[in-house]
C-alpha positions as CSV (number, residue, x, y, z in Angstrom):
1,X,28.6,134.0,22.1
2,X,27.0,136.3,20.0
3,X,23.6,138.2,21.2
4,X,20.1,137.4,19.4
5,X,19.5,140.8,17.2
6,X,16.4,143.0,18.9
7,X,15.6,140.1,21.1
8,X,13.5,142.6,23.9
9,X,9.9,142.1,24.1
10,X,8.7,143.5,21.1
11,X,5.2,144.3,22.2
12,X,5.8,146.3,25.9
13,X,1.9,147.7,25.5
14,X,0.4,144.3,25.5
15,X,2.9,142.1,27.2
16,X,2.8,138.1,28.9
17,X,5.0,136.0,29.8
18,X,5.0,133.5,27.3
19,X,7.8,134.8,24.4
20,X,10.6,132.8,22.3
21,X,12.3,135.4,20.2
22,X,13.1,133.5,16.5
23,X,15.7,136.1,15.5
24,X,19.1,135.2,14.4
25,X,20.8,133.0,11.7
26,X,18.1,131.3,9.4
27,X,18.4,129.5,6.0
28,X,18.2,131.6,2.9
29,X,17.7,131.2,-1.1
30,X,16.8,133.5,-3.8
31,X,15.3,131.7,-7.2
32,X,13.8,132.9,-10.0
33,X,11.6,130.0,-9.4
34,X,8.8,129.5,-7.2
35,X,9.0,126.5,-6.1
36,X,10.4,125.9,-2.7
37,X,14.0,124.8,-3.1
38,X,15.7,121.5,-1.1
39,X,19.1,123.2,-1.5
40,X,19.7,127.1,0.2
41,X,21.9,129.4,-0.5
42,X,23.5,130.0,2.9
43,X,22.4,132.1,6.2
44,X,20.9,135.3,6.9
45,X,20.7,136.9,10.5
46,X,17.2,138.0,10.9
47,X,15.9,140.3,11.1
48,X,18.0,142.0,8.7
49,X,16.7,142.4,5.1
50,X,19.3,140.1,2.3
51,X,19.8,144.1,0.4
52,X,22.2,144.6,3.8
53,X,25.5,143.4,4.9
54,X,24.6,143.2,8.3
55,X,22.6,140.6,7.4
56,X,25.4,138.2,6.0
57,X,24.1,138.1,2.5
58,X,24.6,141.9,0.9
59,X,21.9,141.1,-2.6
60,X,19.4,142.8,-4.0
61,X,15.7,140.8,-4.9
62,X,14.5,141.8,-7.5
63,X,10.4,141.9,-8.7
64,X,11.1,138.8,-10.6
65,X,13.2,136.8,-7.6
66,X,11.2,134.8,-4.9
67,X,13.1,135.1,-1.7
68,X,12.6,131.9,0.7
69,X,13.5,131.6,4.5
70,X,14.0,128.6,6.4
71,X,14.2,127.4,10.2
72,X,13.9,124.5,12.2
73,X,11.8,124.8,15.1
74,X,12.7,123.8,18.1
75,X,9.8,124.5,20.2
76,X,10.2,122.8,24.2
77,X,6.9,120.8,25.2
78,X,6.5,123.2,28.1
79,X,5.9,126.2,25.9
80,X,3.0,124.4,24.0
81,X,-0.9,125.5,25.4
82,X,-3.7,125.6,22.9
83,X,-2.6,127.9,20.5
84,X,0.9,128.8,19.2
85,X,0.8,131.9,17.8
86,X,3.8,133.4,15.4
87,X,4.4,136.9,14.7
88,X,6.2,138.7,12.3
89,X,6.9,142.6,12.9
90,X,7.4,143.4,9.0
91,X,7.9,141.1,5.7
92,X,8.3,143.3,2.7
93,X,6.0,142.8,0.7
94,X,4.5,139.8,0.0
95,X,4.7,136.7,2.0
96,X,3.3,133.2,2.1
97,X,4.6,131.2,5.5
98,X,4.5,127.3,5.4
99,X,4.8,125.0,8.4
100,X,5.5,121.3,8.0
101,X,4.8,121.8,3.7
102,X,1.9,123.1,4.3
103,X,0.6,127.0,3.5
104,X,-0.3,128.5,7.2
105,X,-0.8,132.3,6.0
106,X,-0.5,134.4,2.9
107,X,-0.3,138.4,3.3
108,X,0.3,141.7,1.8
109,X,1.8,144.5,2.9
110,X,5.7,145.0,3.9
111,X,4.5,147.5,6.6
112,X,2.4,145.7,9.2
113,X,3.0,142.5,11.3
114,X,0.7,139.7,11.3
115,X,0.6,136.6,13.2
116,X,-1.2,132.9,12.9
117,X,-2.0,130.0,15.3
118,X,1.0,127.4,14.2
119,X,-0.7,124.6,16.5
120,X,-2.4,123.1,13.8
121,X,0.4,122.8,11.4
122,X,3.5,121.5,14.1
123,X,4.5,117.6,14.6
124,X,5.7,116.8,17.9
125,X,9.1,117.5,16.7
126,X,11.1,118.1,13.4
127,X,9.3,121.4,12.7
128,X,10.2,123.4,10.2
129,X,9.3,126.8,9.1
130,X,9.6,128.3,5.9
131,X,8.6,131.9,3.9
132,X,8.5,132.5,0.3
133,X,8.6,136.3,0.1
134,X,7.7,138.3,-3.5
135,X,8.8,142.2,-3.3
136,X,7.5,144.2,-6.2
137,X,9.3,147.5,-4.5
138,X,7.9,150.3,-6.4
139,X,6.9,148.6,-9.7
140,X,3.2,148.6,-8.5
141,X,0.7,149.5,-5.9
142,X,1.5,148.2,-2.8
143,X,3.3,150.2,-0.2
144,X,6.8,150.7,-0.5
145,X,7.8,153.8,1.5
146,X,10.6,155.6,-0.1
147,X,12.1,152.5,-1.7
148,X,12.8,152.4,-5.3
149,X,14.8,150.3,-7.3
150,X,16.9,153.0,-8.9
151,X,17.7,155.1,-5.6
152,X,18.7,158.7,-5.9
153,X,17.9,161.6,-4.2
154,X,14.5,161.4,-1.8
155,X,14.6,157.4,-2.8
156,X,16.5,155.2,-0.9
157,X,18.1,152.0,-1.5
158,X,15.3,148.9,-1.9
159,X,15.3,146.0,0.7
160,X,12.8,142.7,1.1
161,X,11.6,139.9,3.5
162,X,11.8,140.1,7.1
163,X,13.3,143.4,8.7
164,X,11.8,143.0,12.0
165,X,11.7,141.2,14.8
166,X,9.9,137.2,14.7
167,X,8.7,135.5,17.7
168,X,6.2,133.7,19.0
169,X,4.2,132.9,22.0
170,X,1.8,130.1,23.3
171,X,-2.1,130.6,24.9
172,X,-5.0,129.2,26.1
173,X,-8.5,128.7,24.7
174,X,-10.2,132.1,26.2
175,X,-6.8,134.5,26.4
176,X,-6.9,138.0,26.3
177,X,-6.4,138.8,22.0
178,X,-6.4,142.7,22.2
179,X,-7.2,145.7,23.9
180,X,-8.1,149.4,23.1
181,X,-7.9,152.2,25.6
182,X,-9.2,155.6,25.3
183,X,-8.6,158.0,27.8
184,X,-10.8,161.4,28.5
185,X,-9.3,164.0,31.1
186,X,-12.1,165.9,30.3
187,X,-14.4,163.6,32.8
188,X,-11.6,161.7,34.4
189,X,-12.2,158.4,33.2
190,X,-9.9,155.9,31.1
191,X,-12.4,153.3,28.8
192,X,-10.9,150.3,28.2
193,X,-12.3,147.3,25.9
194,X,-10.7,143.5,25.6
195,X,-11.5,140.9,23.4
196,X,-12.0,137.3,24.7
197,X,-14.6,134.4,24.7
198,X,-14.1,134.6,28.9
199,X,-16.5,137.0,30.2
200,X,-15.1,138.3,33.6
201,X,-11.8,139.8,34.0
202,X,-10.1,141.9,36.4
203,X,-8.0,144.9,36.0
204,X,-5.6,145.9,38.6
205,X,-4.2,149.8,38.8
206,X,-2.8,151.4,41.5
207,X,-3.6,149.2,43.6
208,X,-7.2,148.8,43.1
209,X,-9.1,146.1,41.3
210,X,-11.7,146.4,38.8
211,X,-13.9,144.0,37.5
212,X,-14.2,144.2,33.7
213,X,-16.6,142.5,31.2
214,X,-15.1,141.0,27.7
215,X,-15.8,142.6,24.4
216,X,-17.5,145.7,26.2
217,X,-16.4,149.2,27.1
218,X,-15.5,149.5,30.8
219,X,-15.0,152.7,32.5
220,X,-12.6,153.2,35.1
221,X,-12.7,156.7,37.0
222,X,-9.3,158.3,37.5
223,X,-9.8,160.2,40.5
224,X,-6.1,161.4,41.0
225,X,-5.4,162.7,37.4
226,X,-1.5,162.8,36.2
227,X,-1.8,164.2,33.0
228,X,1.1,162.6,30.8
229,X,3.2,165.7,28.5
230,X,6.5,165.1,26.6
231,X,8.0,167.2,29.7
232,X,5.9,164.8,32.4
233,X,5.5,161.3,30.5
234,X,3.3,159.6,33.2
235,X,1.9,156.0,32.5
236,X,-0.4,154.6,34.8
237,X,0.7,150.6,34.4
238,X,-1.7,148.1,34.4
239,X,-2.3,144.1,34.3
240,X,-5.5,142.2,33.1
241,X,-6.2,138.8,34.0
242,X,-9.2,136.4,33.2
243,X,-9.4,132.7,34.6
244,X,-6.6,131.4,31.8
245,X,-4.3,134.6,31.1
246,X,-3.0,137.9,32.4
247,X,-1.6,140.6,30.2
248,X,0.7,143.6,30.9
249,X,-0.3,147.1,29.8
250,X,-0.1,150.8,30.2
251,X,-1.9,154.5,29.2
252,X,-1.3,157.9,29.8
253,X,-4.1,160.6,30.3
254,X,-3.7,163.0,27.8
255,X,-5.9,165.2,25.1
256,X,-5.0,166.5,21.5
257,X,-7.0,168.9,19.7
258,X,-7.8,172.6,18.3
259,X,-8.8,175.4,20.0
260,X,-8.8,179.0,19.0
261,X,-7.1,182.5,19.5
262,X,-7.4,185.3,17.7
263,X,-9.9,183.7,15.0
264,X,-6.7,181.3,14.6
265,X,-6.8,177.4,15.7
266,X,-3.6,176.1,17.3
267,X,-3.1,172.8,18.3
268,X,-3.5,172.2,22.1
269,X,-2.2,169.4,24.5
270,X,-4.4,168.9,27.7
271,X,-6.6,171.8,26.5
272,X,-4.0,174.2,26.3
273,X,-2.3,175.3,23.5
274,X,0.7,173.3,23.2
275,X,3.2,174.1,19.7
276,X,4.7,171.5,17.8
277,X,8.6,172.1,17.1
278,X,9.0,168.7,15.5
279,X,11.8,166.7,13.1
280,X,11.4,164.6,9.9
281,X,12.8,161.6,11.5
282,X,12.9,158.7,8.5
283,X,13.8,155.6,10.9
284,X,16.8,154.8,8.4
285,X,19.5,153.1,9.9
286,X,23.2,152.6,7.8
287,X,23.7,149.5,8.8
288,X,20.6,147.8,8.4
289,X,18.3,150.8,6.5
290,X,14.4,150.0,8.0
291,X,16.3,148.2,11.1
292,X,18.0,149.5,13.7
293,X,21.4,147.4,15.3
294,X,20.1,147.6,18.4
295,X,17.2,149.1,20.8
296,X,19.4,151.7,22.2
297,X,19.4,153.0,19.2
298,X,15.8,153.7,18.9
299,X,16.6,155.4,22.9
300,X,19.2,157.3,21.6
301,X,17.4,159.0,18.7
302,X,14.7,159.9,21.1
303,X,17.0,161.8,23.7
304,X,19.2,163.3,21.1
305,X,16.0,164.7,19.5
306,X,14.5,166.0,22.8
307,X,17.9,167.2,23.8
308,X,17.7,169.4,20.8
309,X,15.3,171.0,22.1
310,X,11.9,169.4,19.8
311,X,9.3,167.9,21.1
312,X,8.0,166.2,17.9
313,X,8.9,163.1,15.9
314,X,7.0,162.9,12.3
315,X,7.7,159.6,11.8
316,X,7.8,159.6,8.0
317,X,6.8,157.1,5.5
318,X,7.4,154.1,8.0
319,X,5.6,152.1,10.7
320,X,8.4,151.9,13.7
321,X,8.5,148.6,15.9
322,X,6.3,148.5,18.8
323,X,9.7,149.4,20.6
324,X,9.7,152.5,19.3
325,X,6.9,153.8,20.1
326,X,7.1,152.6,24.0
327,X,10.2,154.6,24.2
328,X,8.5,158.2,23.0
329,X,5.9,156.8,25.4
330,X,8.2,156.4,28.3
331,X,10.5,159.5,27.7
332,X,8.1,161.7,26.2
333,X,8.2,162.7,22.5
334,X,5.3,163.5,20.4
335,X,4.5,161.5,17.2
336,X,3.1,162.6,14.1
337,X,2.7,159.1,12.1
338,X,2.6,159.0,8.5
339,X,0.3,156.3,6.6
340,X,2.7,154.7,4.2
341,X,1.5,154.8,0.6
342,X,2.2,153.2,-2.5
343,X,4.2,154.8,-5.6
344,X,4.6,153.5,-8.8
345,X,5.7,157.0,-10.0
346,X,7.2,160.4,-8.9
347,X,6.1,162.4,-11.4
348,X,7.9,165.9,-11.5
349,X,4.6,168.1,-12.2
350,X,2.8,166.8,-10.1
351,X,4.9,165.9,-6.6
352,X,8.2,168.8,-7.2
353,X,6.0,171.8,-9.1
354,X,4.0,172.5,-6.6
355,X,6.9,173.1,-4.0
356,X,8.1,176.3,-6.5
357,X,4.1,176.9,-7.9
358,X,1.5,176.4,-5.6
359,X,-1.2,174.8,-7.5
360,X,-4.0,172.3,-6.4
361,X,-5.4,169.2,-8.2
362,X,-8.7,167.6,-7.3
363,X,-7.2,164.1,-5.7
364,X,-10.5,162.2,-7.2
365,X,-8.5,162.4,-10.8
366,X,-7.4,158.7,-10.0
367,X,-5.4,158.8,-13.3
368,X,-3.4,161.9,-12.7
369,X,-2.0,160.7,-9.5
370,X,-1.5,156.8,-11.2
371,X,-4.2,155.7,-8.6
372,X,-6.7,154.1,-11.4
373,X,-5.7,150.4,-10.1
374,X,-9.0,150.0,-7.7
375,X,-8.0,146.8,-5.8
376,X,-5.2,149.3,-5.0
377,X,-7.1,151.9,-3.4
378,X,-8.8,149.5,-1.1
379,X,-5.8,148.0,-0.1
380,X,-4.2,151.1,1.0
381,X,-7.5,152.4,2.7
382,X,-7.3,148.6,4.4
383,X,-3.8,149.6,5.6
384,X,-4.9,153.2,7.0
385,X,-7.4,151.3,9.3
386,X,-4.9,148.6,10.7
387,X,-2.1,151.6,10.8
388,X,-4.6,152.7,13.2
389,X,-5.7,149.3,14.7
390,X,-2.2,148.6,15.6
391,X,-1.0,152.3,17.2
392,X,-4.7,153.3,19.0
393,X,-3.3,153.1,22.0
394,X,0.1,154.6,22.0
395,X,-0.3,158.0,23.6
396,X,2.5,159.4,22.0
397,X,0.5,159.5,18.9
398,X,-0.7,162.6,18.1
399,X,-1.2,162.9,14.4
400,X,-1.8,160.8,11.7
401,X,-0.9,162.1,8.1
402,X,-2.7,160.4,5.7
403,X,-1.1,161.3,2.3
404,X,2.7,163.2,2.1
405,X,3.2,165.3,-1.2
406,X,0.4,163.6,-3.4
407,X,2.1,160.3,-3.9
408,X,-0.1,157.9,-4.2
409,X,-3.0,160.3,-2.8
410,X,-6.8,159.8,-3.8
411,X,-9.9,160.8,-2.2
412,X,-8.0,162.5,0.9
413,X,-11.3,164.6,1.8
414,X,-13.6,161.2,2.0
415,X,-10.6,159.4,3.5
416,X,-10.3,161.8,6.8
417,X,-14.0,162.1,7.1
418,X,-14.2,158.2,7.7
419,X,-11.2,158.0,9.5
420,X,-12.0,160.6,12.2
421,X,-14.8,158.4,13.1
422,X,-12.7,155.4,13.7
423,X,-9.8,157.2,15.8
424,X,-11.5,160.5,16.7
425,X,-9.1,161.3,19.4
426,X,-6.7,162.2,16.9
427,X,-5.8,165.2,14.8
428,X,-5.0,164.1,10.6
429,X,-3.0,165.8,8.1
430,X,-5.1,164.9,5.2
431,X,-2.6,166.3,2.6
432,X,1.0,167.0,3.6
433,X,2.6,169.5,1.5
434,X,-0.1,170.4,-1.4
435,X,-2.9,169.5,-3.3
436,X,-4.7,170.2,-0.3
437,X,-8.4,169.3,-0.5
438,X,-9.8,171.4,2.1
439,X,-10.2,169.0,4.3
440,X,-8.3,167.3,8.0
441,X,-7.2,169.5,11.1
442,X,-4.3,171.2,9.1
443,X,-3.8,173.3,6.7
444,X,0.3,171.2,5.9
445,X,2.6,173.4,3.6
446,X,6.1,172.3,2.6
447,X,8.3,175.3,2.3
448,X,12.0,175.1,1.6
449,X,12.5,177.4,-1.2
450,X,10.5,180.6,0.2
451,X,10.4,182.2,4.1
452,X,7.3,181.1,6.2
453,X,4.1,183.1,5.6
454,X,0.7,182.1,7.4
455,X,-2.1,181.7,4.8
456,X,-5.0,184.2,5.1
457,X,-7.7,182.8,6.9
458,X,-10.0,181.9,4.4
459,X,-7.5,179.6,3.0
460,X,-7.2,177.6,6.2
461,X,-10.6,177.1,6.0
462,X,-11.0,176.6,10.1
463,X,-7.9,174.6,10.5
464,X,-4.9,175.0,12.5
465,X,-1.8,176.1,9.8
466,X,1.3,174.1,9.9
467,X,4.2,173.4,8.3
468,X,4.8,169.9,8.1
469,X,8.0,170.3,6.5
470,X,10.7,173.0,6.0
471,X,14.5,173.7,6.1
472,X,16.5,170.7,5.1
473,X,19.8,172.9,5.7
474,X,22.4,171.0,4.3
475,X,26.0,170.1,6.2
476,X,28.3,168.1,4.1
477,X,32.3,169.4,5.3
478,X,33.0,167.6,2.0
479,X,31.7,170.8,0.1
480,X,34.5,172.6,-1.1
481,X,32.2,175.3,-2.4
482,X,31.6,178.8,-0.2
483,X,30.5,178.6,3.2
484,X,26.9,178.9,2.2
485,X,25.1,178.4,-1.6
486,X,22.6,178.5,-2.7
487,X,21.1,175.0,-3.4
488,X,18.4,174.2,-6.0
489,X,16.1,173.6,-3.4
490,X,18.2,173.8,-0.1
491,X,20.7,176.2,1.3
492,X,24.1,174.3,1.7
493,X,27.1,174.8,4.3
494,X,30.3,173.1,4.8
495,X,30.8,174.1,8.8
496,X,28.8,173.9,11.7
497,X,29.4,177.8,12.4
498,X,27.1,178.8,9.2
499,X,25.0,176.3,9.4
500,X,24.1,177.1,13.2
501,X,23.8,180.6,12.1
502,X,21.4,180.3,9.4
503,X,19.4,177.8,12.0
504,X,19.0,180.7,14.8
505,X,17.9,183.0,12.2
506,X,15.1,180.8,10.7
507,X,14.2,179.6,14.1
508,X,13.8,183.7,15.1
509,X,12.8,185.3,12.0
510,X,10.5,182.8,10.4
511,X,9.0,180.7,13.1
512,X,8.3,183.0,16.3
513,X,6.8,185.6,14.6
514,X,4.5,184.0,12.8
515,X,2.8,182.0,16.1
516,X,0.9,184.6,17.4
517,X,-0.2,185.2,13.3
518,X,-1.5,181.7,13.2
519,X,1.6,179.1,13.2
520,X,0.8,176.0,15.1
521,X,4.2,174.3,14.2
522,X,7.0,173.3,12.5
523,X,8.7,170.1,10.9
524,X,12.4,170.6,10.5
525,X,13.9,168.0,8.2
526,X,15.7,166.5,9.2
527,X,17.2,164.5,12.1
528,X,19.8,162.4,10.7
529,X,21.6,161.9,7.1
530,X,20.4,159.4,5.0
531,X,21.9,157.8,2.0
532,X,22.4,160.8,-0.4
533,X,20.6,163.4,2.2
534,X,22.8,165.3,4.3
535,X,20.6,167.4,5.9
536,X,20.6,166.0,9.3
537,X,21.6,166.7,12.6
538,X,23.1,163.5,13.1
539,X,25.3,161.5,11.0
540,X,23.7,158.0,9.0
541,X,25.5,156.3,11.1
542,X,24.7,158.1,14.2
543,X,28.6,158.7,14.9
544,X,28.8,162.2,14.6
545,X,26.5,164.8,15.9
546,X,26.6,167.5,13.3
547,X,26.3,170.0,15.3
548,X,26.3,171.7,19.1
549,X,23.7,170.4,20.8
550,X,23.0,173.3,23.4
551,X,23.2,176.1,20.8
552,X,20.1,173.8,19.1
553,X,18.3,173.2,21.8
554,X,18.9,177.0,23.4
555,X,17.5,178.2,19.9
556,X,14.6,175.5,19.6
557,X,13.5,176.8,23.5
558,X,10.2,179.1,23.4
């Protein structure tokens, strides 16, 4: 018998005991019609996107296709309570769900999960569940991450519908529906908020019970402090119950921000300064692109990163499953998350110049950065605020980047002024890579071509100076070319020896010396290949690690 796909709880920060995992073999069609078909094409094991052949199908959807799911429900009578709420982790892009004919939910955005009470819509048996998807990829505004319908290069292949995880689970009138925690070691306390129409609650921790108030912040002292660090990832566990529902949770006490030395700001971890040596980790997977085969192998991407000796995941162009983020939780890796942007077009002036001619262009020109399409704009803010809704309260967070290399970028310096007043726990890269507006916690250069300088101060502006990407070393034993060339961007190597070699020397002649000039840290890019990129550690298919893993780490330790 053949295991459910990513069947774990897929939400370990707000967990009860009420789950049925939907993953595995549903019905699929592809039309060029949009009605809802009687006849389907065959199976698909979700959640595994129809563009790859782990999910049984292997086709591409076009803009122009509609994509429909289908799945009997089976759902036992002993499950049912008041509401029966379905999630989805991710449908790319657009998705309209129907229960029993009729329309339960339409929304936007292949990045997020959403969910809706199905209790409304179900018979007492002979459900049935269907999706009709629409994936515009990168023929418009929406979010599309670094999807494109021709691939090559920086673009990888496209894919649609439902590439994570669908489940559901079953409440009462009165259950707990979120939570946010902040912590503050800087006066010992841990504020946490729930929202419910029960008033009372109580919180147990350590031990000890507290008696909380719904839709309010409650403060609980944290006499003992255990500060959490990627080398000590403490999480205090806790549980919630009101009269109807209890829910599983956890935090970690721990503080990012800026501080200064030497006129310089460096970014600090539990008010001391703490530097970033962090990879461009992408989230691709070969088999299934966007989704993983398993959860191990979201574990084993962590550990092989921190045995390398980082302690820094930027997490780029793609919101990770709940999963995910638990594990850097648990085992201790730092996040910087990108906001993932729409791109209707990679223009060569204005997203590849600027890595060979530093140049700067005001981000309110709408036009020049094909950001003119208004309803656009909001909709990407919209998705910056629930990026942040959803992630609030995973302390491995660190970071958010806003915009990456100008795609899609508009009003970056209004953006992280509104933003750091929603999460202000946070530091923001408003502008990865250039056309910086002067603006976020980081001055964020891209530097491949050139060796690592630190600005002059007045071009920080009273930031802290990163770079947020850099290397990109390429190790492909299929060159047949000299040991090392020059690339037209990136250096290129055919054995580990060179490659190693050239590593140590950036890691010693063009990152340690500048820290004490002003370098708060460093993305390498990247961890692993993907698709046409070979400039990772590991393999695509995570088979081969590219390289010795001691000799990394040994160079990465300082």
């Amino acid at each position: 018998m053949n295991k459910v796909p990513l069947s774990e709880y897929p939400r370990p920060q707000f967990k009860r005991d009420s789950y049925i995992c939907l993953n595995g073999y549903w019905e699929y069609a592809i039309r060029r019609e949009k009605d809802i078909p009687n006849v389907f094409d065959g199976k698909i094991l979700v959640p595994y996107s129809p563009e790859v052949e782990k999910s049984g199908v292997n086709k591409v959807v076009m803009p122009s296709d509609y994509l429909f799911y289908r799945l009997s429900l089976d759902i036992p009578d002993d499950f049912i309570k008041d509401k029966v709420i379905l999630h989805f982790g991710a449908v790319d892009q657009i998705a309209e769900v129907f229960v029993n004919g009729k329309l339960a939910i339409k929304h936007v955005g292949g990045f997020l999960p959403f969910s809706i009470d199905i209790k409304p819509f179900l018979k007492k048996d002979n459900n049935v569940l269907i999706l009709r998807v629409v994936d515009t990829t990168n023929t418009s505004y929406h979010s599309s991450g670094k999807q494109a319908l021709n691939p090559e290069g920086i673009w990888y292949k496209p894919q649609s519908g439902i590439y994570m995880p669908v489940w559901m689970e079953s409440v009462r009138h009165g259950y707990i529906e979120k939570i946010k925690i902040t912590p503050d070691i800087d006066n010992k306390i841990v504020t946490i908020q729930f929202i419910s129409t029960i008033p009372d609650a109580v919180l147990t921790l350590n031990g000890q019970s507290f008696d909380l108030k719904a839709n309010k912040e409650n403060i609980i002292n944290i006499d003992d402090l255990h500060l959490w660090s990627p080398e000590d990832p403490y999480l205090y566990n806790f549980k919630i119950n009101n009269a109807v529902d209890t829910v599983f949770s956890y935090f970690a006490m721990r503080k990012v921000s800026l501080i200064e030395k030497n006129k310089r700001k460096y970014i600090a971890l539990n008010n001391e300064i703490y530097f970033n040596k962090g990879v461009l980790d992408q989230g691709y997977y070969q088999n299934g692109l966007l989704t993983p085969d398993s959860d191990e192998d979201y574990i084993n991407d962590i550990k092989l990163i921190k045995d390398l000796g980082f302690n820094v995941s930027r997490k780029h162009i793609k919101i990770e499953s709940l999963r995910w983020y638990y594990h850097c939780d648990r085992l201790g890796l730092l996040v910087w998350q990108d906001f993932v942007n729409g791109c209707t077009k990679y223009d060569f002036w204005l997203n590849q110049v600027p890595l060979f001619v530093r140049y700067r262009i005001s981000d309110r020109r709408y036009k020049t950065f094909f950001r003119e399409n208004e309803e656009g704009r909001e909709e990407a803010y919209q998705e910056f605020l629930d990026t942040i809704d959803l992630l609030y309260n995973s302390p491995c967070i660190i970071v958010w980047t806003i915009f990456n290399e100008g795609w899609g970028q508009f009003d970056a310096k209004r953006i992280y002024k509104k933003l750091k007043q929603v999460d202000p726990t946070r530091l923001y890269d408003h502008a990865s890579g250039w056309h910086d507006q002067g603006s976020g916690d980081f001055k964020s250069m891209h530097i491949y071509k050139w060796k690592i300088r630190v600005p002059l101060r007045y071009k920080i502006k009273n930031r802290a100076f990163v770079v947020s990407e850099c290397g990109a070393y390429i190790l492909d034993k299929r060159l047949k070319e000299a040991k090392k060339k020059e690339g037209f961007i990136y250096l290129l190597f055919n054995n580990k020896e060179d490659f190693q070699k050239e590593y140590v020397r950036f890691i010693n002649e063009e990152i340690k010396p500048n820290i004490n000039k002003g370098l708060a840290g460093f993305i390498y890019t990247q961890f692993s290949d993907v698709e046409e990129e070979m400039n990772g550690f590991v393999s695509y298919d995570r088979k081969e690690i590219k390289v010795d893993v001691p000799l990394i780490k040994k160079a990465n330790d300082f």
